[in-house]
C-alpha positions as CSV (number, residue, x, y, z in Angstrom):
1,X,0.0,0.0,0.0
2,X,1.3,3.6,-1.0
3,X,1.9,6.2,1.6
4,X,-0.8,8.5,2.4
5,X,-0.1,12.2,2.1
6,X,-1.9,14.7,5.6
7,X,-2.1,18.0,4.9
8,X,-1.6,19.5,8.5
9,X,-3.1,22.8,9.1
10,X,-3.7,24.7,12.7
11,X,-7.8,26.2,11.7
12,X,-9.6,24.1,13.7
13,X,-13.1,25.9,11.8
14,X,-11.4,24.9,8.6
15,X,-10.7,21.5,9.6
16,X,-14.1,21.1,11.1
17,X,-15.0,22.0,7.1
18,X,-14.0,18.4,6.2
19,X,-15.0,16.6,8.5
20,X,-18.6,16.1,8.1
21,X,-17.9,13.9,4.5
22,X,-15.0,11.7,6.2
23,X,-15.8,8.6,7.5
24,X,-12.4,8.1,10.1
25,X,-12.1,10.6,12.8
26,X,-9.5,10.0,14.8
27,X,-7.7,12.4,17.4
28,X,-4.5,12.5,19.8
29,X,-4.1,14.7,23.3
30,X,-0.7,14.7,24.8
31,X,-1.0,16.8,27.7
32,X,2.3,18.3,29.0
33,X,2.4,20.3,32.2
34,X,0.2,23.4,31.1
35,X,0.3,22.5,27.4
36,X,-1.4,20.3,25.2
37,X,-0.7,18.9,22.0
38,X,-4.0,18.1,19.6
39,X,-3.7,15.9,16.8
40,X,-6.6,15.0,14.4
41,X,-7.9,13.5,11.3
42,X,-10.2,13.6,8.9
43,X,-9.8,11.5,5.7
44,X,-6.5,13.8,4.2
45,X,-6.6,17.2,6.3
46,X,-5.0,16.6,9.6
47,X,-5.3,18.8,12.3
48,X,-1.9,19.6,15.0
49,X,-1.7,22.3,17.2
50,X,-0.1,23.3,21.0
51,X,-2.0,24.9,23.0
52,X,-0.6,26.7,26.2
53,X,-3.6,26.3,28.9
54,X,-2.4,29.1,30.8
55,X,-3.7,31.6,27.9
56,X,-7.4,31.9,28.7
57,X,-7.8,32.2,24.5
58,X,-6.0,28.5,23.9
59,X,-8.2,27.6,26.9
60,X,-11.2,28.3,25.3
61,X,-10.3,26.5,21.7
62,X,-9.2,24.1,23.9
63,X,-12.4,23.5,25.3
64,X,-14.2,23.7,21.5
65,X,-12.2,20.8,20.1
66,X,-13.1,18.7,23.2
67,X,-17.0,19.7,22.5
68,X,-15.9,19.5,18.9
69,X,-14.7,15.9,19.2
70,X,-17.4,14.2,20.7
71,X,-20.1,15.8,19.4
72,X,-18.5,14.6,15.9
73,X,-17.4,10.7,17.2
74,X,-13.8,11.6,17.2
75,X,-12.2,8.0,17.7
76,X,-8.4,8.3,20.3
77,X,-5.6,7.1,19.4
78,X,-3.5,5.6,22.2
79,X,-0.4,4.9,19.5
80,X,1.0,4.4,16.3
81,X,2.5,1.3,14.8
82,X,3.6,0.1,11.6
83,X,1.4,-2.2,9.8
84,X,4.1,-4.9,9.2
85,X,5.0,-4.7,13.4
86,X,1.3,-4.8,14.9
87,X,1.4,-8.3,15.1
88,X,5.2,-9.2,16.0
């Protein structure tokens, strides 16, 4: 299978954008002291951004993607593997 190509951008309102026709939606939260890190996807569009909680506007985005993510089914990822090593 051929690699996949993510176009990463850090709108989370123009991400939202593709979500609705994507059938995978997957997201990652790797929380850090007073930062996190949010990682998601829909179909090709990825979604990455840091967000210091400490600033009350990164708060408040913080607190849409949550909303955002289960109102839309968002599906977490605990890890990546490669194919070829998931069942060694």
């Amino acid at each position: 299978m051929g690699e996949v190509t993510i176009y990463v951008i850090d709108d989370w309102d123009a991400f939202m954008e593709a979500v609705s026709g994507c059938r995978y939606r997957l997201y990652q939260l790797k929380r850090i002291d007073n930062t996190v890190l949010v990682r998601a996807r829909a179909g090709s569009i990825g979604f990455e951004r840091k967000l210091d909680l400490s600033d009350e506007e990164d708060k408040k985005l913080y607190e849409k993607i949550k909303r955002d993510l289960e109102v839309w089914n968002f599906i977490e990822v605990k890890k990546t593997v490669a194919d070829d090593e998931f069942f060694v």
